[in-house]
C-alpha positions in Angstrom: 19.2 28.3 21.7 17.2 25.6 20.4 17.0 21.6 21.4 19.0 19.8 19.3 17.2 16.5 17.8 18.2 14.3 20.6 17.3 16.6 23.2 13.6 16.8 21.6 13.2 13.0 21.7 14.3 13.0 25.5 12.5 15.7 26.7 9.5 14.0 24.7 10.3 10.8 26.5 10.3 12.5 29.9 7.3 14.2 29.5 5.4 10.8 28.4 6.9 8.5 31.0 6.1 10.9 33.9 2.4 10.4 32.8 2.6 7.1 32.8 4.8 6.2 35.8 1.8 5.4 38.7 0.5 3.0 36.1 3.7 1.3 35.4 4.3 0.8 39.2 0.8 -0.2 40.0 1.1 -2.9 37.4 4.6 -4.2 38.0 6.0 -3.1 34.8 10.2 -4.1 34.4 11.9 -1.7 32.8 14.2 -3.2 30.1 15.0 -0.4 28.1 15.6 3.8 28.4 11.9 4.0 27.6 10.7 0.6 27.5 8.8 -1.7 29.8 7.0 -5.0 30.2 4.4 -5.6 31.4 3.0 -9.0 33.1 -0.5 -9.9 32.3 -2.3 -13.2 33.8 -3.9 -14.6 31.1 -5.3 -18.6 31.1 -3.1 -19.3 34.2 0.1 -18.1 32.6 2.3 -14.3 32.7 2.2 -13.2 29.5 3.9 -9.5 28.7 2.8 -6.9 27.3 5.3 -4.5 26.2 5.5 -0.5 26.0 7.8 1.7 24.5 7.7 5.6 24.3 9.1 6.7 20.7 8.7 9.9 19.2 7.3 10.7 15.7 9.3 12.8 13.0 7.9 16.4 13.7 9.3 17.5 10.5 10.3 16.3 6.6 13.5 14.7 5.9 15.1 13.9 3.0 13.8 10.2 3.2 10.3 10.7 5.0 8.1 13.1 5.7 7.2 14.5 8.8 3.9 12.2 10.9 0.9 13.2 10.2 -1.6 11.7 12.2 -4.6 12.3 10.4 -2.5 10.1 7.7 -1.6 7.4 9.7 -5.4 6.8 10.9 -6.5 6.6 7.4 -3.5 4.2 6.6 -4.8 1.9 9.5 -8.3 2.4 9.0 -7.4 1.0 5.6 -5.1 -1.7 6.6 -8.0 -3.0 9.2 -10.4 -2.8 6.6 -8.5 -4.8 4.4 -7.8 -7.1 7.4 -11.9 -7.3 7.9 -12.0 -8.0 4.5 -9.8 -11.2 4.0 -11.1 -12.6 7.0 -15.0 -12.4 5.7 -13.2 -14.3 2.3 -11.6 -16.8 4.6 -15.1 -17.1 6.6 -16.9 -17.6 3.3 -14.5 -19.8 1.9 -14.5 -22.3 4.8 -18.6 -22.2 5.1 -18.6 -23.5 1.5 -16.0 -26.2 2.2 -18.3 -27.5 5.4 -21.4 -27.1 3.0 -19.6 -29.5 0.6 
């Protein structure tokens, strides 16, 4: 019999949390959800955390949304960072022409 939909997601969970267990002992991680942690950084003298969650992507189409592709979500961030890059090199330009003035 197949795995029903919740049964996917835990067993997809499992598999990725018992990869990453040594590393969230070895750095102190606090576990604060079923699949999420945090975990404490020293940063400037201060704890700052980090957090990390295990969630699994839609392996098929739904009504509403269509199954992950990856190769689709690169090329949606590669776009977003471009378009990131590119505000910020407006910003930069904009502010070097304010100190010129």
């Amino acid at each position: 019999m197949a795995m029903n939909v919740n049964e996917v997601r835990a067993s997809v969970r499992e598999y990725v949390v018992d990869r990453m267990e040594d590393f969230l002992k070895e750095n102190d991680a606090i576990q604060f959800d079923d699949a999420s942690w945090a975990i404490p950084v020293g940063v400037d003298g201060m704890t700052v955390y980090a957090e990390v969650s295990v969630k699994t992507k839609a392996w098929k189409d739904t009504k509403t949304s269509p199954a992950f592709n990856p190769e689709t979500a690169i090329a949606k961030w590669d776009a977003a960072k471009f378009e990131k890059e590119q505000k910020a090199a407006v910003k930069a330009a904009e502010k070097a022409a304010k100190k010129k003035a």
